[in-house]
C-alpha positions as CSV (number, residue, x, y, z in Angstrom):
1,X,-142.0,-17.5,37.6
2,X,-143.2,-19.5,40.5
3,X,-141.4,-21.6,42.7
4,X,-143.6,-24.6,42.6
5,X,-146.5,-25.8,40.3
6,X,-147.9,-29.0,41.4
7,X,-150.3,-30.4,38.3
8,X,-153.3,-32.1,39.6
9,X,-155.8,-30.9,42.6
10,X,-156.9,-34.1,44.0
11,X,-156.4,-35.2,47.4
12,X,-152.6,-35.5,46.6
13,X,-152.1,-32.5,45.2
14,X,-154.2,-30.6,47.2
15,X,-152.0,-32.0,50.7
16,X,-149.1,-31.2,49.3
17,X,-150.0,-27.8,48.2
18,X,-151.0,-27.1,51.6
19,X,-147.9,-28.7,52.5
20,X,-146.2,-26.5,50.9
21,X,-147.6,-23.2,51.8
22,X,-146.0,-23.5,55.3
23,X,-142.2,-22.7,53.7
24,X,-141.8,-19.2,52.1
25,X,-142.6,-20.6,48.3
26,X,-144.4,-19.2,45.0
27,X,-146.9,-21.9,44.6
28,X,-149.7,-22.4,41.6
29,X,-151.8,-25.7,42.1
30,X,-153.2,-26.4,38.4
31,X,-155.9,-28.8,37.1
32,X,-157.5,-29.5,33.8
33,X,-161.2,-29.8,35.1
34,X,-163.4,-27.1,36.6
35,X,-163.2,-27.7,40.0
36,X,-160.9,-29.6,42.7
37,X,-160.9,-33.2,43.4
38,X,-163.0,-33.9,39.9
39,X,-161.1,-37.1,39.4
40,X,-160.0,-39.8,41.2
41,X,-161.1,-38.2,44.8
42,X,-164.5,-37.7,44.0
43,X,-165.9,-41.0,43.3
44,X,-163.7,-43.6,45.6
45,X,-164.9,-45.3,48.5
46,X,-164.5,-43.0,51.1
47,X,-162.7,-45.1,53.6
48,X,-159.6,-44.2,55.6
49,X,-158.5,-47.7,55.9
50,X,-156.5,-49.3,59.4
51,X,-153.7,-50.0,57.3
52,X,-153.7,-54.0,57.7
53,X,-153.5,-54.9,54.0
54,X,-150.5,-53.3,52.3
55,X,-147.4,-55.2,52.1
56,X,-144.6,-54.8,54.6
57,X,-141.8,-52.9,53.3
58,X,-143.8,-51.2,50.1
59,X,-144.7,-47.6,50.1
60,X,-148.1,-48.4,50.5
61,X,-147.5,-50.2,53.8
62,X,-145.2,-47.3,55.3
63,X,-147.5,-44.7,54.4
64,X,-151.6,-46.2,55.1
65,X,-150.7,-46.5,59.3
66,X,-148.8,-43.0,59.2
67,X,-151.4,-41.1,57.4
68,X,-154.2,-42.7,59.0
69,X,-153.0,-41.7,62.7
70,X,-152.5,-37.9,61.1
71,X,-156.4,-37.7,60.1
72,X,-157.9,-36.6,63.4
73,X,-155.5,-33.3,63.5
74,X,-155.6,-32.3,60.1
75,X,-160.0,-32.9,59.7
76,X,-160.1,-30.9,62.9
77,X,-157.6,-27.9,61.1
78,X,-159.9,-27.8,58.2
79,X,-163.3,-28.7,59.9
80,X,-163.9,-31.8,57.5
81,X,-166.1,-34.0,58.8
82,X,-164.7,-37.7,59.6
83,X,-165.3,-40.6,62.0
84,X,-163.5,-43.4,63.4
85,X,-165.8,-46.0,63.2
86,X,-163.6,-49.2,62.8
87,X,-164.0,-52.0,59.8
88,X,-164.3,-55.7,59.4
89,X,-162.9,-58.3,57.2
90,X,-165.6,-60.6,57.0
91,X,-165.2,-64.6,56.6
92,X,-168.0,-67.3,56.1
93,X,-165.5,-70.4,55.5
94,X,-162.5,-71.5,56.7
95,X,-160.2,-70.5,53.8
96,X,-161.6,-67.0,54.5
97,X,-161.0,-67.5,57.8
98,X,-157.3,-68.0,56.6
99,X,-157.1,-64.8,54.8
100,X,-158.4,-63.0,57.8
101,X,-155.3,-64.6,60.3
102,X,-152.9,-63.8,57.2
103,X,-154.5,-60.0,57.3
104,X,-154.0,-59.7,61.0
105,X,-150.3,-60.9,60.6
106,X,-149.5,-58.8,58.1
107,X,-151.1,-55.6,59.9
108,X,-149.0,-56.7,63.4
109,X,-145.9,-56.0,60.8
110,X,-147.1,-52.6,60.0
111,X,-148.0,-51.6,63.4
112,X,-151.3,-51.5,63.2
113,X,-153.0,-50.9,67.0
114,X,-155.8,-52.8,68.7
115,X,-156.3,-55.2,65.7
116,X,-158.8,-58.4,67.1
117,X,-159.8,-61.5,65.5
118,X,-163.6,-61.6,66.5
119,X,-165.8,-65.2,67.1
120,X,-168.6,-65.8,65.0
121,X,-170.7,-64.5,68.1
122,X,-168.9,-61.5,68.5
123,X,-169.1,-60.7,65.0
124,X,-172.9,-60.6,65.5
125,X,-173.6,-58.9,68.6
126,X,-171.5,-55.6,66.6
127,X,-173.2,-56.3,63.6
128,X,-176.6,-57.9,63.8
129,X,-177.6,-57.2,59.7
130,X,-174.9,-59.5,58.8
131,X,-175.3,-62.8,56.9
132,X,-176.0,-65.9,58.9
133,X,-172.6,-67.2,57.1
134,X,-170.1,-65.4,59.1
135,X,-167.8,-67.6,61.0
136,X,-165.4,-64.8,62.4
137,X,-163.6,-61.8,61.2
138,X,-161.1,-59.2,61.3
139,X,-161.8,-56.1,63.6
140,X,-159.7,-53.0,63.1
141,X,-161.4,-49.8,65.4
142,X,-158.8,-47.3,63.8
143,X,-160.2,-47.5,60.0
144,X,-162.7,-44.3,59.6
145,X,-165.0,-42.5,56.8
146,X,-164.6,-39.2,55.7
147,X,-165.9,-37.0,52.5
148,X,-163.1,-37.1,50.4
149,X,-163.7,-33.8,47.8
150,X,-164.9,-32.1,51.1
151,X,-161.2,-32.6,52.6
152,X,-159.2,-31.5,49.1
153,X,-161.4,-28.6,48.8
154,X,-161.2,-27.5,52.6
155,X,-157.0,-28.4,51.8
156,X,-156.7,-26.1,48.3
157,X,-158.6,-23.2,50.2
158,X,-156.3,-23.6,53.2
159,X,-153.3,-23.4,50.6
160,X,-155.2,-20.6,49.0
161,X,-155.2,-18.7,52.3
162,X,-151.6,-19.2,53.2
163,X,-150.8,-17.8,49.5
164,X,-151.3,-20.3,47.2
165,X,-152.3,-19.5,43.4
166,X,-155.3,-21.9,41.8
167,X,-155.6,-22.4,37.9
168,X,-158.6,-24.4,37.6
169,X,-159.5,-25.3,33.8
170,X,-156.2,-25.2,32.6
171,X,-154.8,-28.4,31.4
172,X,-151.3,-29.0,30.7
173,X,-150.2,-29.9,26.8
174,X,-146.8,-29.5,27.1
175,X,-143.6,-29.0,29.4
176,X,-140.0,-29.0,28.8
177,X,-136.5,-28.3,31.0
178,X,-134.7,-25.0,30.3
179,X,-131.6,-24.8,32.4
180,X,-133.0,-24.1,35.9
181,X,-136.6,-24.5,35.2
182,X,-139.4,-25.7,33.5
183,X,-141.7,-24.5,31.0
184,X,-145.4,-25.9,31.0
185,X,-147.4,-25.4,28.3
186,X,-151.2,-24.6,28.5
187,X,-154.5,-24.1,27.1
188,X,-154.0,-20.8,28.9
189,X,-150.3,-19.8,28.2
190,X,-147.1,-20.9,29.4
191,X,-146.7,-21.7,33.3
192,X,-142.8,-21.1,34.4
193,X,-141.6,-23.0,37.5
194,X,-138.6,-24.1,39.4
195,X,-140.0,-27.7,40.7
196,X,-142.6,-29.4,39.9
197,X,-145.0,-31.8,41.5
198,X,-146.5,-34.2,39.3
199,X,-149.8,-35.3,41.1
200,X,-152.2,-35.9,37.8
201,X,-154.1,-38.9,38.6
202,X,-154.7,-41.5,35.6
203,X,-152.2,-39.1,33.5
204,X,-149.7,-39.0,35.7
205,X,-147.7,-41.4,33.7
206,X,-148.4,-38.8,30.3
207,X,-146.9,-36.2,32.2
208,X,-143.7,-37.4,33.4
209,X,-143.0,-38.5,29.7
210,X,-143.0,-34.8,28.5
211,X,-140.2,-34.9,30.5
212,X,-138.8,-38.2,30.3
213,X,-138.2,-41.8,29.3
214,X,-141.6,-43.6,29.8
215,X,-140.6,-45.0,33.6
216,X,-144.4,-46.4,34.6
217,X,-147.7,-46.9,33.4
218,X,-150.9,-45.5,34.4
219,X,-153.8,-48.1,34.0
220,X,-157.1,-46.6,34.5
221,X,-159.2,-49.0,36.7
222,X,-163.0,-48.2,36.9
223,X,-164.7,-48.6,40.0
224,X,-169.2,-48.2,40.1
225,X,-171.0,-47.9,43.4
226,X,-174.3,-47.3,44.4
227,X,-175.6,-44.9,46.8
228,X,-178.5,-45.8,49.2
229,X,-180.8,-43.4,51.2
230,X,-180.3,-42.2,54.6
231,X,-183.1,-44.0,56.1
232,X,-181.0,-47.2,55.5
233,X,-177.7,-45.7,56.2
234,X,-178.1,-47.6,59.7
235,X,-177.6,-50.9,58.3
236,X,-174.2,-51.4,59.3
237,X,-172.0,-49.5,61.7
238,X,-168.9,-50.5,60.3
239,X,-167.2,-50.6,57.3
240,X,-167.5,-53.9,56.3
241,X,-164.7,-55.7,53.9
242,X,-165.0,-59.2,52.5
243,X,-162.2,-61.5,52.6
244,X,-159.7,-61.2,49.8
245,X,-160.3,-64.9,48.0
246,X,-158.5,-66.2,44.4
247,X,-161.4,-64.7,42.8
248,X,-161.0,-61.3,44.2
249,X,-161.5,-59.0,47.2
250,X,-164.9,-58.4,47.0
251,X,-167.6,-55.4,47.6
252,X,-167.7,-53.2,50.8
253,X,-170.9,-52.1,52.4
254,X,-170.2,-49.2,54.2
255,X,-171.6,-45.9,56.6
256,X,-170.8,-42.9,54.7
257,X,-170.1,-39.9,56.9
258,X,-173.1,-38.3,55.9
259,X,-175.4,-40.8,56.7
260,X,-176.6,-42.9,54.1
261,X,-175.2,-46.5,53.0
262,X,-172.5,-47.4,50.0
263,X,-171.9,-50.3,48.1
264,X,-169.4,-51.1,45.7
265,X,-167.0,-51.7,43.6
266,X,-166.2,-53.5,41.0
267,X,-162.7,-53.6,39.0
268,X,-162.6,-53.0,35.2
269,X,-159.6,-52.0,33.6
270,X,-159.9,-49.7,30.8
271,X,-158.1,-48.2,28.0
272,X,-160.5,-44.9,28.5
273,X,-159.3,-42.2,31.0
274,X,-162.6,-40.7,30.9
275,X,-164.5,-43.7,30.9
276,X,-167.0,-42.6,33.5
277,X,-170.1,-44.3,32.7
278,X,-172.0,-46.9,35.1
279,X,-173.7,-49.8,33.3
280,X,-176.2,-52.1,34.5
281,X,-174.5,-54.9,34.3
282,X,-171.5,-54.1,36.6
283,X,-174.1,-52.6,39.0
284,X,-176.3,-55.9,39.1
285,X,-172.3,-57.7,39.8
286,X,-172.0,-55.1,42.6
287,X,-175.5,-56.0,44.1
288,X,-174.9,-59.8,43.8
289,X,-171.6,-59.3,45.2
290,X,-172.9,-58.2,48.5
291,X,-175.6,-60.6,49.6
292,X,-172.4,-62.6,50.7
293,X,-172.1,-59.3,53.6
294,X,-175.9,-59.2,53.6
295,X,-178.9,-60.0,52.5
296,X,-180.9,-56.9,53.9
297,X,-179.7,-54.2,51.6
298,X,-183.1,-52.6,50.1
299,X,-181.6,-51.7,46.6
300,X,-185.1,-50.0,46.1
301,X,-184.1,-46.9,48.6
302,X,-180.7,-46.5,46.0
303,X,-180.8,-42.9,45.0
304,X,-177.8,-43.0,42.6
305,X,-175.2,-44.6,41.1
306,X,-172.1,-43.9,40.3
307,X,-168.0,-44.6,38.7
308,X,-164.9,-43.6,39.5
309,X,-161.3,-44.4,38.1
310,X,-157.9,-45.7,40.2
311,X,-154.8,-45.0,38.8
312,X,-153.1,-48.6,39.0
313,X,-150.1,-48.2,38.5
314,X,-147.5,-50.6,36.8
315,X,-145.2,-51.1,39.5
316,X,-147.9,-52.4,41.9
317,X,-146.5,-49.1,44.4
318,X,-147.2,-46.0,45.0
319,X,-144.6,-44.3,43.3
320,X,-143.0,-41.1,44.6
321,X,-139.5,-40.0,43.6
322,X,-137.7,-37.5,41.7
323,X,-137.2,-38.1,38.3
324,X,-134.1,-39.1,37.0
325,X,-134.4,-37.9,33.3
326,X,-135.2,-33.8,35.3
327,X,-134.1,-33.1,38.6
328,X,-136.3,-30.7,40.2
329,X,-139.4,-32.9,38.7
330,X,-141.0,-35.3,41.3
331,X,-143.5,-38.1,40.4
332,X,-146.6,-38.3,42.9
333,X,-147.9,-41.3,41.2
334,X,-150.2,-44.4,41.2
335,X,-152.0,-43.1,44.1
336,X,-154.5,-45.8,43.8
337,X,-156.6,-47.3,47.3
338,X,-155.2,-46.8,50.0
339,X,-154.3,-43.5,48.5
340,X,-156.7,-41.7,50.4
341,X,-155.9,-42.6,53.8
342,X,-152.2,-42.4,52.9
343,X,-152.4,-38.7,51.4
344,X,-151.5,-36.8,54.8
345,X,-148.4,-38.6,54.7
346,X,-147.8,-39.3,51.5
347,X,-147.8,-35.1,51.2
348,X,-144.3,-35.6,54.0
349,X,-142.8,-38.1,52.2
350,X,-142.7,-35.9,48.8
351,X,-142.0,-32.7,51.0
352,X,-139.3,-34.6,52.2
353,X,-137.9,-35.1,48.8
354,X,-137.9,-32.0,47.9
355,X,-136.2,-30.5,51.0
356,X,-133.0,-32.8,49.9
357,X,-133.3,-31.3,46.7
358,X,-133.9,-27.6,47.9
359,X,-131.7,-27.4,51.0
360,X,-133.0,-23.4,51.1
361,X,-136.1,-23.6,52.3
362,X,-137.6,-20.6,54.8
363,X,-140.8,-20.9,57.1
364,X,-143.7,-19.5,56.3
365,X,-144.2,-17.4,59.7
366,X,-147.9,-16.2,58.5
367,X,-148.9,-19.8,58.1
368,X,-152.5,-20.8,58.9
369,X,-153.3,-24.2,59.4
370,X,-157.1,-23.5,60.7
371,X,-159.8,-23.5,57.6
372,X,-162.4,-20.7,58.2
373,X,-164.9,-23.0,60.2
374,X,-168.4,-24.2,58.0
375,X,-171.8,-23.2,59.2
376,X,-173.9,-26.7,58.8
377,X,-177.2,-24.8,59.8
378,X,-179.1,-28.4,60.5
379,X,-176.5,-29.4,63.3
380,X,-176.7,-26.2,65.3
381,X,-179.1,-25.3,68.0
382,X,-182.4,-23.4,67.7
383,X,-180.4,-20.4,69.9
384,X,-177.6,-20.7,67.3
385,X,-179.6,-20.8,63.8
386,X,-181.9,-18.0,65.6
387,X,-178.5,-15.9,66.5
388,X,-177.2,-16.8,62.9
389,X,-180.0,-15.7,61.1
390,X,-180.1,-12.7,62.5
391,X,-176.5,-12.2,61.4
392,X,-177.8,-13.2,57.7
393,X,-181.1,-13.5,56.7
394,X,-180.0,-16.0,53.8
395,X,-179.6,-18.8,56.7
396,X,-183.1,-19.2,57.2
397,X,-183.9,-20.1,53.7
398,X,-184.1,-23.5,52.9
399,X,-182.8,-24.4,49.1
400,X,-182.3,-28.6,49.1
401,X,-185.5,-29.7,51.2
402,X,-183.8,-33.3,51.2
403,X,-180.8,-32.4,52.8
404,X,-181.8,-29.1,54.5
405,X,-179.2,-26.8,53.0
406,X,-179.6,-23.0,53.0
407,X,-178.9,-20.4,50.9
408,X,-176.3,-18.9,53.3
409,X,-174.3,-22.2,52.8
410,X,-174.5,-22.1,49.6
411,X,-173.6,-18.5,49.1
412,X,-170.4,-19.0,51.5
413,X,-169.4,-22.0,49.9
414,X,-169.6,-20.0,46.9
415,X,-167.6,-17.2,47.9
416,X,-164.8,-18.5,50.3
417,X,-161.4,-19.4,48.2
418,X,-161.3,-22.2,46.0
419,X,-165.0,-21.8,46.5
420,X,-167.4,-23.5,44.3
421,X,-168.3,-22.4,40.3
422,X,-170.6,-25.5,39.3
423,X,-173.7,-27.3,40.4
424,X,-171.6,-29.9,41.2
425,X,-169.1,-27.8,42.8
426,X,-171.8,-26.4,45.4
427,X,-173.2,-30.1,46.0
428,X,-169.8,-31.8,46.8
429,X,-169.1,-28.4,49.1
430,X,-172.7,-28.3,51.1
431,X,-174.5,-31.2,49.4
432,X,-178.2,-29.9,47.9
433,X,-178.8,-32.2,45.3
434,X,-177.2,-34.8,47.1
435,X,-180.4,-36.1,48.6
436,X,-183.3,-38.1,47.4
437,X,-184.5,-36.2,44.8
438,X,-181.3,-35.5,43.3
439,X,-181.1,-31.7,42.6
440,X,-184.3,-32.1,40.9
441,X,-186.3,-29.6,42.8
442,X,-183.2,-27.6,44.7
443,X,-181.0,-27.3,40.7
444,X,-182.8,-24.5,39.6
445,X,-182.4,-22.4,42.8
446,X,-178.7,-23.5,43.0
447,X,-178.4,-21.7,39.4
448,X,-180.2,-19.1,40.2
449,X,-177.5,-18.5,43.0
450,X,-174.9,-19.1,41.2
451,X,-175.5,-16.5,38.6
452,X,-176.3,-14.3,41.0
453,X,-172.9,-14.7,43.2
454,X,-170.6,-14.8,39.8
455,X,-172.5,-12.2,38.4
456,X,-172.8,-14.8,35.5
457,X,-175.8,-15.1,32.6
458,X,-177.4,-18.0,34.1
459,X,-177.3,-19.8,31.0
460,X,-173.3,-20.0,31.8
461,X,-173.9,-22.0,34.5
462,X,-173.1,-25.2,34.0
463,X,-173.5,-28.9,35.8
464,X,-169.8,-29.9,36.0
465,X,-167.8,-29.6,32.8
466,X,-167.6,-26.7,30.2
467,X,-169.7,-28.9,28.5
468,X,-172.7,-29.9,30.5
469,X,-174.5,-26.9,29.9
470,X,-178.1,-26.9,31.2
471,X,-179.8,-24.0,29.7
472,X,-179.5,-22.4,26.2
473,X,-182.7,-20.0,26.1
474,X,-185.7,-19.2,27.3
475,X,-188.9,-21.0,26.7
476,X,-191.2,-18.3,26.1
477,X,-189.6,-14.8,24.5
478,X,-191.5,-11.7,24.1
């Protein structure tokens, strides 16, 4: 019997499982997929927003400012890397120009700091790469980038150290109230727990109606990006925002925090909550889309592309609350944009809840909130990598030429807890195969280290899912 199960092990889930490791609980963090952070968290736009754009009064708005002033600490707990670089909200007329003075009002209301309205010439001398078209815009220096799987992985491990239990692949089918608990039904067995934390992304909604009346709606929204080399990652310094018109809000154009250059997205709602594809169509929209920011993007230097899916919700809120059909149950819900840079304090606001519901929590007095820190062998000194090296051979092997990764990363990130099982696992924790190439010439090592860390037949490695196997036999049998 545990205390606590929250369902879901996105950047939600994993927060408040960390959260949640600091009072004297049983905790088990579960997800359907094979790794954390394989849904909503690991395909989004990165960006930990200023907080200008949510509505005064709504969740949205109370939480975006809070948890955006809260990033600096907790990145620095869990050695996730993130930077404070400041976005615009572009306008090339005067109706956009508008939008940008209504944005600006609405951001003074949620208290959002050092906000400017910027000239046409000011907008240029910051940017120079923007269009010729831009008659002011919107300058917010507290919006930052930041690798969102990196931070919910870095966040289950923490709550792994301070005593945590992950269930990776096990996906819930069932759950029902008996007397003072509940009873979740898996493809692994039955889960028992006092509380529960309903955190599941684009099935959220499914999952509070095994317990309830249907109370919201989940509408999965699918977002495609593409991803441009490093040696245009330079383009822009900012993140850069169009102006929300009748037609839309636009694309972005942003810095990622590694370096290279994102564009996207789109908006497509879908009936599919796996509908992952990216077609050419909606990337050719996303590419038109941003000639309005600039006209200097060189789409030939895009190394991938890519989808991921918001969970809109039907209220238009984020929606947080215990359930009224089974106390002890809260929703986490709708978590959609600006999810991400609300999560630190969106994690309070539903520990909050539950204190009023359990008035009998104890500290944790063993409670860790410092991650293990990473070795990122490229950024140290030629004394350090020398000194490390000598420490672990396995540093001064190089496995992802693109992105100069070693095998000693690789092996760490491998081994640590909530440490990585996949290929993709190992490329959103240290990134080989996130470069140029693609994994194509670093896969087959990655494998080769995987199998050899898990003690695994290296035919049971797989890309992502159970079902993206990449080997089946050998080519040439004696």
């Amino acid at each position: 019997m545990y205390d606590v199960a929250v369902i879901g092990a996105g950047i939600a889930g994993t927060f408040i499982a960390r959260e949640l490791t600091k009072y004297d609980l049983k905790i088990v963090l579960i997800d359907k997929d094979t790794d954390i952070s394989n849904g909503t968290t690991k395909a989004n736009s990165a960006i930990v927003h200023a907080g200008y754009d949510a509505k005064d009064g709504t969740l949205k708005g109370l939480l975006n400012a809070k948890g955006n002033a809260m990033y600096d600490k907790v990145c620095t707990e869990l050695d996730v890397p993130f930077k404070r670089i400041g976005s615009f909200v572009i306008a090339t007329n005067e109706e956009e120009m508008e939008s940008v003075r209504d944005l600006y009002e609405r951001g003074i209301k949620n208290n959002i700091p050092n906000m400017k309205i910027l000239t046409e010439e000011e907008v240029k001398e910051m940017e120079p790469n923007l269009s010729k078209d831009i008659i002011g815009a919107l300058y917010a220096p507290t919006a930052g980038i930041v690798s969102p799987w990196e931070l919910s992985v870095a966040l289950a491990e923490n709550a792994g150290d301070n005593g945590c239990e992950i269930r990776l692949e096990t996906e819930v089918t069932d759950m029902k109230k008996e007397d003072d608990k509940f009873v979740i039904d898996t493809n692994h067995g039955e889960i028992e727990a006092k509380y529960i934390f309903n955190c599941a992304g684009v099935y959220a909604d499914k999952i509070n109606e095994m317990v309830g009346e249907k109370t919201f709606e989940i509408v999965p929204t699918r977002g495609q990006y593409n991803i441009l080399d490093k040696s245009v990652g330079s383009l822009v310094n900012h993140v850069i925002f169009q102006a929300p018109t009748k037609s839309g809000k636009g694309v972005l154009v942003a810095p990622t925090v590694h370096g290279n250059l994102l564009v996207g997205p789109d908006a497509e709602g879908l009936d599919d909550r796996e509908a992952l594809e990216t077609t050419s169509e909606r990337i050719g929209f996303i590419r038109e889309k941003s000639r309005k920011t600039t006209d200097k993007i060189d789409f030939r230097k895009t190394i991938t592309s890519f989808s991921g899916l918001r969970a809109k919700p039907s209220t238009g809120d984020f929606i947080i609350e215990e359930s009224k059909d089974a106390s002890g149950f809260i929703n986490v819900a709708g978590i959609e944009s600006p999810g991400l840079s609300a999560a630190p304090a969106i994690a309070e606001y539903a520990i909050d809840i539950f204190r009023n519901i359990n008035t009998d929590l104890k500290d944790n007095e063993n409670f860790n909130p410092t991650r293990k820190p990473v070795i990122r062998f490229m950024e140290l000194s030629d004394e350090e990598k020398a000194e490390i090296i000598k420490k672990d051979s396995r540093y001064g092997t190089i496995i992802c030429r693109c992105e100069n990764i070693t095998e000693g990363e690789i092996v760490d990130c491998i081994n640590r807890n909530a440490g990585g099982k996949t290929v993709d696992a190992i490329k959103r924790r240290v990134r080989p195969g996130m470069g140029r190439c693609q994994g194509g010439f670093c896969g087959p090592r990655v494998m080769e280290i995987l199998a050899r860390e898990l003690k695994e037949d290296i035919k049971n490695i797989v890309k992502d899912s159970r079902k993206s196997y990449i080997l089946t036999e050998e080519t040439k049998q004696a």
